[in-house]
N, CA, C and O atoms as CSV, one atom per row, in Angstrom:
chain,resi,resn,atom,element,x,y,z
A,1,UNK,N,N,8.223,13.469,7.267
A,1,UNK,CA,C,9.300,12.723,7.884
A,1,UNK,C,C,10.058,11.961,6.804
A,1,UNK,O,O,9.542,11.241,5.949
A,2,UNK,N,N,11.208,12.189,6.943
A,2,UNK,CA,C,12.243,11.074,5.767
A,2,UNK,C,C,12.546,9.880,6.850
A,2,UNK,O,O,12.581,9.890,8.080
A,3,UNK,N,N,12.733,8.933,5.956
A,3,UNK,CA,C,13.292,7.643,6.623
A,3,UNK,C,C,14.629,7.163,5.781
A,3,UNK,O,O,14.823,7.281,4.571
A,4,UNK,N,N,15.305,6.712,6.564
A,4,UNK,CA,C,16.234,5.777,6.308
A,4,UNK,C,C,16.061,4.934,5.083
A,4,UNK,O,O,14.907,4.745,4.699
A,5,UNK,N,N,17.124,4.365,4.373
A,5,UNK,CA,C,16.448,3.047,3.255
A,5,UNK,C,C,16.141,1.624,4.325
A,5,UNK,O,O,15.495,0.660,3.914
A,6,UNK,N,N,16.665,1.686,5.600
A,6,UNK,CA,C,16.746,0.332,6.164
A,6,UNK,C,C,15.064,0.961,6.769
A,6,UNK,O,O,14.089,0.337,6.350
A,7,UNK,N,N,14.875,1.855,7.477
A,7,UNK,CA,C,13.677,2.108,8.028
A,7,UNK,C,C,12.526,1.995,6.736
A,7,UNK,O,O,11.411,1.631,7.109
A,8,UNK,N,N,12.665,2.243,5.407
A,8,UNK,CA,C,11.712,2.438,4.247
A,8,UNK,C,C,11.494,0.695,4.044
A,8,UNK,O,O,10.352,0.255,3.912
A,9,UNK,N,N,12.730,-0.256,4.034
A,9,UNK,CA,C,12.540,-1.699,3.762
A,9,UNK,C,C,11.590,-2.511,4.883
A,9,UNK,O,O,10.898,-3.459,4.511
A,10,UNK,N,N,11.608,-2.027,6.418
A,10,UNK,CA,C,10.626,-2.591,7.200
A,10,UNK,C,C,9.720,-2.220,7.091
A,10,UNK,O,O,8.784,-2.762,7.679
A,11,UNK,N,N,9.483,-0.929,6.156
A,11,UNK,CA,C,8.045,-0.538,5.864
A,11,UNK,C,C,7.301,-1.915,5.217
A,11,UNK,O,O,6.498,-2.769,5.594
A,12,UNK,N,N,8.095,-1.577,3.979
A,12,UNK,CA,C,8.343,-2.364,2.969
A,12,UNK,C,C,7.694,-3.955,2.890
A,12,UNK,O,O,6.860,-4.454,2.135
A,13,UNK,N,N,8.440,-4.473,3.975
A,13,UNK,CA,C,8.360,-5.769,4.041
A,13,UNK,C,C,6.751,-5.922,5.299
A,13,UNK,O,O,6.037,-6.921,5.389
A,14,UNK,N,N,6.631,-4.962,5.881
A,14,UNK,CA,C,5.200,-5.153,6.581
A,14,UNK,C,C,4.196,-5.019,5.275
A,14,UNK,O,O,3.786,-6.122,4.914
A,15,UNK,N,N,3.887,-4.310,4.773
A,15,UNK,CA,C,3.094,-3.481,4.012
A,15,UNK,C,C,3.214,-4.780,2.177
A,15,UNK,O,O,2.228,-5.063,1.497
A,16,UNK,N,N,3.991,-5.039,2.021
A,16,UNK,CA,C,4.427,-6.163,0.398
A,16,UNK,C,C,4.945,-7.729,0.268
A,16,UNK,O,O,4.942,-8.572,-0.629
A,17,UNK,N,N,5.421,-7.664,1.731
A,17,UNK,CA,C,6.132,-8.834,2.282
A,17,UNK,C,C,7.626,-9.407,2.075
A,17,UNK,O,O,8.164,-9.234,3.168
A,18,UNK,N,N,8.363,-9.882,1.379
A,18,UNK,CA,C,9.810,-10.334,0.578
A,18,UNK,C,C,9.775,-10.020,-0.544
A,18,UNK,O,O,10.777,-10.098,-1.255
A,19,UNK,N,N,8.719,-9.626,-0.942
A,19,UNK,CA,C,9.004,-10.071,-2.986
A,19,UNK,C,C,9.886,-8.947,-3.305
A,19,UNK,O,O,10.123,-8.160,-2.388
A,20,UNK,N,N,10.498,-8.707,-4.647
A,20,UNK,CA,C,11.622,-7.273,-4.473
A,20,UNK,C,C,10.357,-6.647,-5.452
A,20,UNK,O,O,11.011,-5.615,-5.604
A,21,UNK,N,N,9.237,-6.402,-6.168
A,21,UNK,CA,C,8.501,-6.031,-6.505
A,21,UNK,C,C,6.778,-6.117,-5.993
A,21,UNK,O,O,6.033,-7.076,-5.792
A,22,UNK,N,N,6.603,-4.773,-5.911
A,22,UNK,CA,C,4.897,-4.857,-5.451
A,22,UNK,C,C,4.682,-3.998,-6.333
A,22,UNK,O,O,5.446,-3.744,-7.264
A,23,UNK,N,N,2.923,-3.138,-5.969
A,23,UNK,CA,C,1.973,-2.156,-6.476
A,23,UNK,C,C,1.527,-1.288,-5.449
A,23,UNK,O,O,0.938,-1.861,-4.533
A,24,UNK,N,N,1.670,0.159,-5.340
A,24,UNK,CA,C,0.691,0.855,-4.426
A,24,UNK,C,C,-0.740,0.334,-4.868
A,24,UNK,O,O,-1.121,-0.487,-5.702
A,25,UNK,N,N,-1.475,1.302,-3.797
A,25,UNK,CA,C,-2.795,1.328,-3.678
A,25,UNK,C,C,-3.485,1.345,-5.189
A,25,UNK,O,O,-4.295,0.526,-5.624
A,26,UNK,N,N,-2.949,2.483,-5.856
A,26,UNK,CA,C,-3.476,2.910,-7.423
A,26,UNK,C,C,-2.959,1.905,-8.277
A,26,UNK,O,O,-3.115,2.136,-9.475
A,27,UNK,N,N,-2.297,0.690,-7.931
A,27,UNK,CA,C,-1.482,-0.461,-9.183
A,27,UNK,C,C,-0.467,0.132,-9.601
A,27,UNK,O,O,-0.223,-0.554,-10.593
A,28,UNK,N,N,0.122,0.722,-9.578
A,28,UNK,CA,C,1.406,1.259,-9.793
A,28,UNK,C,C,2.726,0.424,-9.460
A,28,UNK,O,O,2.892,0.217,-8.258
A,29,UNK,N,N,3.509,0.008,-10.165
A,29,UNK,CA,C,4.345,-1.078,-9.957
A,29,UNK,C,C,5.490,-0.535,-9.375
A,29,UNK,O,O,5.700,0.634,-9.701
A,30,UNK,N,N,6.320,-1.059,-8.583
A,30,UNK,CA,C,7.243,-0.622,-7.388
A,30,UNK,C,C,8.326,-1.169,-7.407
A,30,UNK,O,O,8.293,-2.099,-8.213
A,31,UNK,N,N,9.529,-1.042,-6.802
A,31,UNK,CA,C,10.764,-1.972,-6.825
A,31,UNK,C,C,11.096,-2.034,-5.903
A,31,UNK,O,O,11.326,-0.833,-5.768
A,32,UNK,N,N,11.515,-2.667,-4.515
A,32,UNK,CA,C,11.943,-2.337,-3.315
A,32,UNK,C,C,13.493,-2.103,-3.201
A,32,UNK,O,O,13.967,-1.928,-2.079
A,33,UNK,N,N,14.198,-2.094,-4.167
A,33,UNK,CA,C,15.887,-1.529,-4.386
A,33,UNK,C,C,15.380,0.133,-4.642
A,33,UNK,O,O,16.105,0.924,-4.038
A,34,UNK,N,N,14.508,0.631,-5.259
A,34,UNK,CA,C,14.126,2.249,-5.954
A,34,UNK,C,C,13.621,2.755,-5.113
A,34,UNK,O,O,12.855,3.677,-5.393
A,35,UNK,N,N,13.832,2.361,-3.643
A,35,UNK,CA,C,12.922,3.484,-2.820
A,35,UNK,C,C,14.126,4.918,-2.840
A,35,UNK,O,O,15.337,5.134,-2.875
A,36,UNK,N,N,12.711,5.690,-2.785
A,36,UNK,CA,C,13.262,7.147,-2.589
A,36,UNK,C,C,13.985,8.120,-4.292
A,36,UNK,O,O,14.443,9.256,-4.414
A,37,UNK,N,N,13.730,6.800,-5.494
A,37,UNK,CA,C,14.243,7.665,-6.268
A,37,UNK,C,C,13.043,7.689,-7.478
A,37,UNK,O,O,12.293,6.727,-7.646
A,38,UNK,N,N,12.990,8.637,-8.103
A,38,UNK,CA,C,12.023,8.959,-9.139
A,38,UNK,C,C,11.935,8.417,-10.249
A,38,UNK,O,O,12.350,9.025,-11.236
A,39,UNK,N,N,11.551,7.537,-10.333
A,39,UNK,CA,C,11.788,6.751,-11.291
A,39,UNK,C,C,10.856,5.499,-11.977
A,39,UNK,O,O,10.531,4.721,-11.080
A,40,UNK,N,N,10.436,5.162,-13.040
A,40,UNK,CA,C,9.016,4.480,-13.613
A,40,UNK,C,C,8.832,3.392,-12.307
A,40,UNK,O,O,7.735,2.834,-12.292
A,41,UNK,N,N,9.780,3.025,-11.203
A,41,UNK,CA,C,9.257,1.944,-10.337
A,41,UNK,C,C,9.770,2.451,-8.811
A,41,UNK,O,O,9.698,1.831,-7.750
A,42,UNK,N,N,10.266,3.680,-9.050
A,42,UNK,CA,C,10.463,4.494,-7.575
A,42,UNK,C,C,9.092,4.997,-6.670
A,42,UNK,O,O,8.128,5.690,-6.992
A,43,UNK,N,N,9.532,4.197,-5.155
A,43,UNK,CA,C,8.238,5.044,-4.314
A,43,UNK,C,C,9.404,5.353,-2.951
A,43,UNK,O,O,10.617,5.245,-2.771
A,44,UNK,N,N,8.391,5.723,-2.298
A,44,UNK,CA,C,8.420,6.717,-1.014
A,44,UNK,C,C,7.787,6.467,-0.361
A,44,UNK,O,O,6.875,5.724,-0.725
A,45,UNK,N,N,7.853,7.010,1.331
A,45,UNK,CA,C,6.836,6.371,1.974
A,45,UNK,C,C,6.042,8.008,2.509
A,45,UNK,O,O,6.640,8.989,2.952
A,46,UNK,N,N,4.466,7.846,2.268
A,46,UNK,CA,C,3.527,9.364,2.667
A,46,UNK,C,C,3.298,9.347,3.501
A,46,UNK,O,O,3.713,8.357,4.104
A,47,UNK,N,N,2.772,9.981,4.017
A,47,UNK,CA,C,1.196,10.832,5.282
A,47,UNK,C,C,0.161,10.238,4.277
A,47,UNK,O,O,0.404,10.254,3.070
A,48,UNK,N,N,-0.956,9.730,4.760
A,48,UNK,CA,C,-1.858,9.258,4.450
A,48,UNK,C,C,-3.241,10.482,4.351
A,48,UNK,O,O,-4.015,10.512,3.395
A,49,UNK,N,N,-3.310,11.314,5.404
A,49,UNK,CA,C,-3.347,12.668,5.726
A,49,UNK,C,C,-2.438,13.527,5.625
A,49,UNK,O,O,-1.668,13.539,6.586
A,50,UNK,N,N,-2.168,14.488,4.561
A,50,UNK,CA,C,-1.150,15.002,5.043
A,50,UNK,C,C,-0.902,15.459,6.588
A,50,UNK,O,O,-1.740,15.337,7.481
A,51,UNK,N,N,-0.101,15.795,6.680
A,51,UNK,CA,C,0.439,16.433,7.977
A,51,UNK,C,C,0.428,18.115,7.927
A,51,UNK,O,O,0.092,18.682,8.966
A,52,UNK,N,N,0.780,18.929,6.765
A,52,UNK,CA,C,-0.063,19.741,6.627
A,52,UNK,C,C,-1.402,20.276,6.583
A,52,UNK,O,O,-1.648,21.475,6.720
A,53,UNK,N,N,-2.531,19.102,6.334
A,53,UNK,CA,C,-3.854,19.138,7.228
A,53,UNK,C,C,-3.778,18.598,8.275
A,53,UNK,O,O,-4.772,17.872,8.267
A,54,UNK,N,N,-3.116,18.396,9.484
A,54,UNK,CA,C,-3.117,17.724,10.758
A,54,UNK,C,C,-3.344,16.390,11.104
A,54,UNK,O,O,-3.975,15.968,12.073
A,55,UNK,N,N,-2.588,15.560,9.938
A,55,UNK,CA,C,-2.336,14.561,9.969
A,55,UNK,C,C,-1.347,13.982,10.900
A,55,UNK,O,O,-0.314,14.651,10.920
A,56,UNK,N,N,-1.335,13.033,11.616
A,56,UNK,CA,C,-0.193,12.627,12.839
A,56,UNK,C,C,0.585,12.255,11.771
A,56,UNK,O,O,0.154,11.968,10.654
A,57,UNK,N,N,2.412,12.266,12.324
A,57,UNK,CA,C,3.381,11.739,11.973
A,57,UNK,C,C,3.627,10.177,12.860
A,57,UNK,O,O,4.485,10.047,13.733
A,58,UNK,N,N,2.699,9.099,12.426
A,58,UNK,CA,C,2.901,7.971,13.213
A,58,UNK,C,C,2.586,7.058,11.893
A,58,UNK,O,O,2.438,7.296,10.694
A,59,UNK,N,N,2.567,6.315,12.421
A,59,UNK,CA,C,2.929,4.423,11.734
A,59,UNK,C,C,1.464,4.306,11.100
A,59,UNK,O,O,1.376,3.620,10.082
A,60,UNK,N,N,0.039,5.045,11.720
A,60,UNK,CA,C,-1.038,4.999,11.602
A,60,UNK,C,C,-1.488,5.994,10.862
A,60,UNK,O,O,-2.663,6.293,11.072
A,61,UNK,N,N,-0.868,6.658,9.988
A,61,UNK,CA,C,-1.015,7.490,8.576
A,61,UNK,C,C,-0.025,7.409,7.632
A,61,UNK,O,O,0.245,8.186,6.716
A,62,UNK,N,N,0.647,6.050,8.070
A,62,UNK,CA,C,2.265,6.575,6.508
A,62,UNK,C,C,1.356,5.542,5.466
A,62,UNK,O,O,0.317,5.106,5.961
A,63,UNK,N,N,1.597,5.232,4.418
A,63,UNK,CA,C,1.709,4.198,3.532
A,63,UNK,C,C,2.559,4.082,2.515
A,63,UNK,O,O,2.805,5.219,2.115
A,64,UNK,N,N,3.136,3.275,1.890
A,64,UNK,CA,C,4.026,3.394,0.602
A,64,UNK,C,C,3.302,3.353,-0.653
A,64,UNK,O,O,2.466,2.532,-1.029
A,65,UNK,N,N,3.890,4.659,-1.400
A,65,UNK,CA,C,3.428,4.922,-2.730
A,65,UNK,C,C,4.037,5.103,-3.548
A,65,UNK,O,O,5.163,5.135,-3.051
A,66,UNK,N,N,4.157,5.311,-4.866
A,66,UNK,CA,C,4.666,5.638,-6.167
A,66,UNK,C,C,4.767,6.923,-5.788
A,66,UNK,O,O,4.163,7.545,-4.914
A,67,UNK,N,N,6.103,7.444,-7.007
A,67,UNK,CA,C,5.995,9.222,-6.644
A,67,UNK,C,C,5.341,9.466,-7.493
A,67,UNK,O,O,5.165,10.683,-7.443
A,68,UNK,N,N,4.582,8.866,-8.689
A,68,UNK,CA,C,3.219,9.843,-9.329
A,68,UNK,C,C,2.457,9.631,-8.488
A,68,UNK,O,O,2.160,10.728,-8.014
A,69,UNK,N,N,1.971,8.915,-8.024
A,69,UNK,CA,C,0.926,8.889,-6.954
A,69,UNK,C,C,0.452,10.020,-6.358
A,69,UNK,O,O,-0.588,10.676,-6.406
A,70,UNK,N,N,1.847,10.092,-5.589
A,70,UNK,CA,C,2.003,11.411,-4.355
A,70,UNK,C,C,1.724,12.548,-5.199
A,70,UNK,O,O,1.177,13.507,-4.654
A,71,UNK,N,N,1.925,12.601,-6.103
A,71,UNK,CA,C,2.056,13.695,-7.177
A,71,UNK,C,C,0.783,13.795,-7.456
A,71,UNK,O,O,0.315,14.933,-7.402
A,72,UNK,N,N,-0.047,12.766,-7.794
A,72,UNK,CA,C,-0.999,13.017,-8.289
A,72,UNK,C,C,-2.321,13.532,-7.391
A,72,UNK,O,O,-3.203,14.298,-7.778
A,73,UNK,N,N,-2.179,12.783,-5.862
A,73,UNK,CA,C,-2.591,12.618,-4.707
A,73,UNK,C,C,-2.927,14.188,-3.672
A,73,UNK,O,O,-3.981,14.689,-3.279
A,74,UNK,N,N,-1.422,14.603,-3.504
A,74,UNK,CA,C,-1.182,15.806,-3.240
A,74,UNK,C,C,-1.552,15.905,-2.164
A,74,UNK,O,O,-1.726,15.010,-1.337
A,75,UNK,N,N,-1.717,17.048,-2.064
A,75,UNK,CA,C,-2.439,17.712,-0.269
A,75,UNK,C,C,-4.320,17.054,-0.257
A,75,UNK,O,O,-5.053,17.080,0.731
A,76,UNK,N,N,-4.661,16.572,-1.522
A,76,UNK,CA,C,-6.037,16.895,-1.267
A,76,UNK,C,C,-6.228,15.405,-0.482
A,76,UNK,O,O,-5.621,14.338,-0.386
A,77,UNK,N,N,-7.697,16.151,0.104
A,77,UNK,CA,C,-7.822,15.196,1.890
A,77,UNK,C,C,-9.756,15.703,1.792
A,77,UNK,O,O,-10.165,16.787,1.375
A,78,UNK,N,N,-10.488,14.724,2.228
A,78,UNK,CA,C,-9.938,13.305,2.419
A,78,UNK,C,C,-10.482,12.549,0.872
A,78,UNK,O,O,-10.702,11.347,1.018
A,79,UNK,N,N,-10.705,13.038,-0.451
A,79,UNK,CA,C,-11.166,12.657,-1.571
A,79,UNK,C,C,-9.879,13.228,-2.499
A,79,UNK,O,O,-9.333,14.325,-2.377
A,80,UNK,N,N,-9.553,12.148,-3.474
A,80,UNK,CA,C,-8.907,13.004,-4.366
A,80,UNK,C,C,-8.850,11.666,-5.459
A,80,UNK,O,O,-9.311,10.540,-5.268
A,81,UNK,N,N,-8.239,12.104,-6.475
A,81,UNK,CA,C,-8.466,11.128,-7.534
A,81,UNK,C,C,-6.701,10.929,-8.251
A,81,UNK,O,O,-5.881,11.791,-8.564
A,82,UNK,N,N,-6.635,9.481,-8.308
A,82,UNK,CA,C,-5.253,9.621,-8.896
A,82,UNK,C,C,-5.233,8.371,-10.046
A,82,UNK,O,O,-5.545,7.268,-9.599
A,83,UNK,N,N,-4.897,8.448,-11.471
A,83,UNK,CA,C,-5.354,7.505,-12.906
A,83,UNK,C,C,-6.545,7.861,-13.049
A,83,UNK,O,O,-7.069,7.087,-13.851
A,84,UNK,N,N,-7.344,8.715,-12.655
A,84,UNK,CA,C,-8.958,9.104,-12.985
A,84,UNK,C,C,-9.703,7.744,-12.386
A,84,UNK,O,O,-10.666,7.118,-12.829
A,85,UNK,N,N,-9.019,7.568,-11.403
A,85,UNK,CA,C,-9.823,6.889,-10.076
A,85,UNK,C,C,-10.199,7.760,-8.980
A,85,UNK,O,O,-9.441,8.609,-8.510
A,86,UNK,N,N,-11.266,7.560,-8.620
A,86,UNK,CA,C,-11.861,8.233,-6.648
A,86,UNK,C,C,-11.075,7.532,-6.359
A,86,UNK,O,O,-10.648,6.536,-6.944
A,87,UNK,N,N,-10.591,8.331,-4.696
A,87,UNK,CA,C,-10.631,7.281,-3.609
A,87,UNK,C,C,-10.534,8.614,-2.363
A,87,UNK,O,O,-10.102,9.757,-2.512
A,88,UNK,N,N,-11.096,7.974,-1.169
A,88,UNK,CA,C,-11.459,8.578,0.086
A,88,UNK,C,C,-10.256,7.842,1.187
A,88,UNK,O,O,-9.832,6.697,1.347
A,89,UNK,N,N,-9.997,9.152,1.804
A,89,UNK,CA,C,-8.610,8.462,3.177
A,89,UNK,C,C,-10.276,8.223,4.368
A,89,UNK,O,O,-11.150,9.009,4.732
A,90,UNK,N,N,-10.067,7.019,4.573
A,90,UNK,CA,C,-10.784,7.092,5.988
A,90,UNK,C,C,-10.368,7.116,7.068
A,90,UNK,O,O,-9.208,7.523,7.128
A,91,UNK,N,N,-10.923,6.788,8.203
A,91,UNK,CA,C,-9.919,6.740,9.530
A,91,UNK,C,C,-10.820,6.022,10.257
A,91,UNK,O,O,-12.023,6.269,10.342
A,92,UNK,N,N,-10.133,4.988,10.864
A,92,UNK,CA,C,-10.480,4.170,11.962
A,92,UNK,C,C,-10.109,4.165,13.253
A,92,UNK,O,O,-9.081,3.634,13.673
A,93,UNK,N,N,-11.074,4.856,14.032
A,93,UNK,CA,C,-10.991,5.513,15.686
A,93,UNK,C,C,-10.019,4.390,16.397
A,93,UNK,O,O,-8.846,4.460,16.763
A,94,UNK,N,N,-11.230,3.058,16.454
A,94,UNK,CA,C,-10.483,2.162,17.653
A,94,UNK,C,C,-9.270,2.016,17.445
A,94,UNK,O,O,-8.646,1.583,18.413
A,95,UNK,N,N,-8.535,2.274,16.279
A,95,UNK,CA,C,-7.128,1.385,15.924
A,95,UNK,C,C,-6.580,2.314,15.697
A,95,UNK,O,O,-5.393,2.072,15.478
A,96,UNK,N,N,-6.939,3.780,15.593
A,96,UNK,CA,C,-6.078,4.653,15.101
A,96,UNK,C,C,-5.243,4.503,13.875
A,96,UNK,O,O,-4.019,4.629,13.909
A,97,UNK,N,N,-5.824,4.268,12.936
A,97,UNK,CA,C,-5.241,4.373,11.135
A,97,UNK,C,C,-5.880,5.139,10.086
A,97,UNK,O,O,-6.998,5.353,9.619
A,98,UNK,N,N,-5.282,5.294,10.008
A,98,UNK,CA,C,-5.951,5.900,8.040
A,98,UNK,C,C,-5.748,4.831,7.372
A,98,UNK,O,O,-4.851,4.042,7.669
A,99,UNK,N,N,-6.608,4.655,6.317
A,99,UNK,CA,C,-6.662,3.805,4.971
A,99,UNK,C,C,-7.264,4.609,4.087
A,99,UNK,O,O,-8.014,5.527,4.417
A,100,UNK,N,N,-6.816,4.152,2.313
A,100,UNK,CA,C,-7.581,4.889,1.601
A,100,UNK,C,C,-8.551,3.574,0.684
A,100,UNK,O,O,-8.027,2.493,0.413
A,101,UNK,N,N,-9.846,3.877,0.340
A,101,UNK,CA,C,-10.106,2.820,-0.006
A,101,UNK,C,C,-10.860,3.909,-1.102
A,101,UNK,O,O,-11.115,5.030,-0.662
A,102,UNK,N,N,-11.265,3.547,-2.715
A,102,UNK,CA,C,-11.853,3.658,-4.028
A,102,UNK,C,C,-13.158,3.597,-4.158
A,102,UNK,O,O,-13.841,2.581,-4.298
A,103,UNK,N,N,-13.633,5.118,-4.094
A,103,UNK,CA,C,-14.733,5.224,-4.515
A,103,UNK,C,C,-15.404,4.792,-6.124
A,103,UNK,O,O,-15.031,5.227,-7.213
A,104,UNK,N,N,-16.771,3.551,-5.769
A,104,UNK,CA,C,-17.108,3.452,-6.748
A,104,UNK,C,C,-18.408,3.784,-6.524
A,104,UNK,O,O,-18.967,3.768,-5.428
A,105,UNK,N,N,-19.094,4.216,-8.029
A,105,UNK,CA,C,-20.237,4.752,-7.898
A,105,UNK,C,C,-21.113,3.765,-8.119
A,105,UNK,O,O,-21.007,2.839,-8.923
A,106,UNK,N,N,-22.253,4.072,-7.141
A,106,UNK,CA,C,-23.310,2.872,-6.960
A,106,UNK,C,C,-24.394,2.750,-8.322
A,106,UNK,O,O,-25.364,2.010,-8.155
A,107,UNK,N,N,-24.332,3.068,-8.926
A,107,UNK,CA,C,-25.087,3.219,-10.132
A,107,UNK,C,C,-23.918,2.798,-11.419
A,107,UNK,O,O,-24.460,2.728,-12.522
A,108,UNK,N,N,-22.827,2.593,-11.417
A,108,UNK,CA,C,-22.214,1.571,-12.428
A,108,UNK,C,C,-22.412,0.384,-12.796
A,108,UNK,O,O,-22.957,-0.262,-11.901
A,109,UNK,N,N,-22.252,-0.086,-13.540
A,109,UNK,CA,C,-22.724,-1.504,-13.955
A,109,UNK,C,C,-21.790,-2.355,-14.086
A,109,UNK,O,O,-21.033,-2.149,-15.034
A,110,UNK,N,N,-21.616,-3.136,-13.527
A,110,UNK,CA,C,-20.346,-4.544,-13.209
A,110,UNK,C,C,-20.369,-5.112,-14.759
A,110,UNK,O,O,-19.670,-6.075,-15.074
């Protein structure tokens, strides 16, 4: 699904709040004027699942990301690694969402 820039800014502002700069999930630094263009602080808004694996097109799988991200991210579901980080999409029944949260391995040392 494409959105609007006014529909990408209420993303925006749920998801980062006012500031004109945030970070996706991976720290990736963002601009909220650069949505939609490719660029060292351009993002977009995803499928959390893709939708090509049967991911819903609702409010409860988008999130905003960097386009390396997405790039790096890709179709893979529900593990994939992006900066040579894990991370797993989960899904939460009662509320109906996806989140992705960073696999760390239990045997690392803090």
């Amino acid at each position: 699904m494409s959105y609007t820039r006014e529909a990408a800014y209420k993303i925006w502002e749920i998801e980062i709040g006012n500031q004109s700069y945030g970070y996706d999930f991976s720290g990736k630094k963002i601009k909220k004027e650069e949505y939609g263009k490719p660029n060292e602080v351009g993002w977009i808004i995803a499928h959390i699942k893709p939708e090509k694996l049967g991911g819903p097109d609702n409010d409860g799988n988008i999130m905003i990301m960097h386009h390396r991200t997405l790039a790096e991210k890709g179709y893979n579901y529900p593990e994939f690694a992006v900066d040579h980080k894990r991370y797993r999409v989960c899904y939460e029944d009662k509320k109906d969402y996806y989140y992705i949260e960073e696999i760390v391995d239990e045997d690392e040392d803090d």
